[in-house]
C-alpha positions, 0 to 999 in steps of 0.5 A, a space after each residue: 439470474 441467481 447470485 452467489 454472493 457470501 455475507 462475508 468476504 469478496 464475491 465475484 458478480 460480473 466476472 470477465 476473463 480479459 477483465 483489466 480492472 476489479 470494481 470493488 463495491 464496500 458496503 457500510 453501517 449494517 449493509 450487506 453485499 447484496 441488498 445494499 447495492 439492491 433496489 427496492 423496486 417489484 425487481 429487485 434491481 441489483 444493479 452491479 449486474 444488471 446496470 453496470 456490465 452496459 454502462 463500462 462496454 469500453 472497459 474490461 472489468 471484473 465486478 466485485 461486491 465485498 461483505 463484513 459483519 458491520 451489523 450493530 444490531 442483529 435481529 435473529 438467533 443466527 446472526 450477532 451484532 459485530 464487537 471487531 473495531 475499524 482496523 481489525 475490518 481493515 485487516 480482514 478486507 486487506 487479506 481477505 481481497 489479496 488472496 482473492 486476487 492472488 489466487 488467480 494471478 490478479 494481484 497487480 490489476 488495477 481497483 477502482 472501490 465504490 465504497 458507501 458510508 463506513 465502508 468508505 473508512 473502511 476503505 481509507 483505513 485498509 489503505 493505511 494498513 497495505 502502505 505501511 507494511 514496507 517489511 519484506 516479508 509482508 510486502 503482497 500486502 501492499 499490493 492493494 494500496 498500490 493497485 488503487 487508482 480511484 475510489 468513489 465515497 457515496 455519503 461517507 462521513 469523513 468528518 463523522 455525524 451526529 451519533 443521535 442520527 446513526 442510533 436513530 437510524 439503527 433504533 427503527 430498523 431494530 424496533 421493526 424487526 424486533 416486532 417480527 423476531 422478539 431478538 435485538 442484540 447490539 453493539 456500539 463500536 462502529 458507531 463510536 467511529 463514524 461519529 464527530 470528534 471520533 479519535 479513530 476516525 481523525 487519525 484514519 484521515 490524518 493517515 489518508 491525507 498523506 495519500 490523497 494525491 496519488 488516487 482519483 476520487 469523487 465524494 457524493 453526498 446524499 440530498 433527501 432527508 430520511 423520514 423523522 431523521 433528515 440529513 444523516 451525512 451532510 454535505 460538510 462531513 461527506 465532502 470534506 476539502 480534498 485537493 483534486 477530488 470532484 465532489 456531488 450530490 445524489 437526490 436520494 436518502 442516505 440509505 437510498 443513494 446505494 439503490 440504482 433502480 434504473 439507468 435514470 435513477 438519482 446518481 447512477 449516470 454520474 456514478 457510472 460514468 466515474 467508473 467507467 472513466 477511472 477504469 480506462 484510465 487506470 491500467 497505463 498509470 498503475 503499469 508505472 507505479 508497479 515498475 518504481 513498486 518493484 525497484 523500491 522492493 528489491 532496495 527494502 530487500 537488499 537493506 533488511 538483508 543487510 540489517 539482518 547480517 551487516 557482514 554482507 557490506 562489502 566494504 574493502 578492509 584496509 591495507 595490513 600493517 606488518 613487517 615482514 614485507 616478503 608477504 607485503 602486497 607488491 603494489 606498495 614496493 619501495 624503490 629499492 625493491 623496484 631497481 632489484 635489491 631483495 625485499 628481504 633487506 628492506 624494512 619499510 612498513 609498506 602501509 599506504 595508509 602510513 608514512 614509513 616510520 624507519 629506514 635500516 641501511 641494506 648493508 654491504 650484501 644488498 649490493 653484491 649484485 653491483 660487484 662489476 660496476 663498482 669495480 669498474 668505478 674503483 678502477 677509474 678513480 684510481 685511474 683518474 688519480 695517477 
């Protein structure tokens, strides 16, 4: 079967219309989306398509390989050896994956990455970005993070590698290749990240470890040196101390631990069933996290609208203080008021905030519609008094 698959970007290789979850493979250190995942049998064997789709029958999944331009040699006139840095991949894989699975309405479906080598900070790194970005208006970008519910590391240097190997490495790729195109351009900054005691990759982690207790993860390391080189990612730097995470080995080559040939090869039963198992697990436990996503959103909302205008507090203003207590509020009436003496002879600031600061006599008029009663009381006195 040919394959569409773009050096850059998400293509999709096993695509399912009931599909539930998107598997994202990530290459790594001059990988490519396809010939990474590619075995070097007469076959060719690809076996995100031609081993996978039997391995997750009780999982409806979506399969997708992502491509970047990690390529720190290039070895043609077409092609250039990448200047972007590690965070500048990130926003490319972030934005990139989101408007893929936004375009069909996917944005909330479960992830489950199969991330090899740099693609394994890649990965971590994209994550960094999608959970920091809490403004509103860049909310969709957080999508990614909160849809990730595992991840897989094939011999990912968490805590770098000797950078002597990775250029040793590169250096006998290059030198083969130059022999057959006469064009080596290089550069320098991938290398720079996945090297120990890199600044970069140690702030990446201290990001990602804030993280971890919310994802399932298994970290494998790769067990077979490669020829002149040995051990390219030990076991140290790829199973760096996660709590909750399963750790592995594979008994390939560092280059070699990608490349499934057969159901039987090295890694692939323990690999696919770690997919096979986040996948079923997945979609219940990111159904709940997207119900506290949303709640949490309509807050940030609702804050960043009143940072934007403070006058939308509806916090009531106090009582008005005034004298003129023909327009006061009835719900402060004095008792004089309340036994029918008109308001217009009280004086009373009639603030419930304050204590009343004067009392003027009503006078004489303020009784009138007394007139009867007293007369009656007048008369008795005088009665009282013959």
């Amino acid at each position: 079967m040919s394959l569409d698959i773009g050096r850059i970007g998400p293509s999709v290789v096993v695509d399912n219309p009931d599909a539930e979850v998107d598997i994202v493979l990530v290459h790594g250190l001059n990988g490519h989306p396809e010939n990474t995942w590619t075995a070097s049998n007469k076959n060719k064997t690809f076996w995100p398509t031609a081993l996978l789709p039997e391995s997750l029958q009780a999982v409806k999944a979506r399969v997708i390989v992502y491509g970047y331009n990690a390529d720190v040699y290039a070895f043609s006139r077409d092609a250039h050896a990448t200047t972007d840095k590690i965070h500048e991949h990130a926003q490319s894989l972030l934005n990139n994956l989101q408007a893929y699975r936004e375009d069909i309405g996917a944005q909330r479906r479960p992830i489950i990455w199969v991330a090899h080598s740099l693609g394994g900070i890649l990965v971590k790194r994209t994550l960094n970005y999608s959970v920091s970005l809490t403004d509103p208006r860049l909310e969709s970008s957080r999508d990614i993070y909160v849809a990730t519910y595992g991840i897989i590391f094939l011999g990912t240097p968490h805590n770098g590698a000797d950078k002597a190997k990775w250029g040793s490495i590169l250096s006998s790729i290059g030198k083969a290749v130059f022999n057959k195109t006469g064009i080596v351009e290089n550069s320098n900054n991938l290398i720079e990240t996945l090297t120990s005691n890199s600044e970069v990759l140690q702030n990446i982690n201290l990001d990602f470890n804030q993280l971890t207790s919310r994802f399932r993860m298994t970290l494998y390391h790769e067990e077979d040196p490669m020829p002149l080189i040995g051990i390219v990612v030990d076991q140290v730097s790829a199973g760096t101390l996660i709590p909750g995470c399963d750790y592995g080995g594979i008994a390939a080559t560092h280059t070699g631990m990608t490349k499934f040939e057969k159901k039987g090869s090295p890694g692939y039963i323990p690999v696919s069933g770690k997919i096979r198992k986040y996948g079923q697990e997945a979609p219940d436990l990111i159904k709940q996290r997207w119900v506290v996503e949303d709640k949490a959103r309509v807050q940030r909302r609702k804050d960043f609208a009143n940072e934007l205008d403070p006058t939308r507090e509806t916090i009531p203003p106090p009582a008005p203080v005034s004298n003129n207590t023909e327009n006061a509020n009835t719900n402060g009436k004095g008792a004089l008021q309340q036994l029918g003496a008109p308001a217009k002879h009280l004086a009373i600031e009639e603030n419930p905030h304050t204590p009343p600061s004067r009392f003027t006599s009503p006078g004489r008029e303020a009784f009138k519609p007394y007139d009867y009663e007293v007369e009656e009381l007048d008369d008795a006195l005088v009665s009282s008094r013959r």
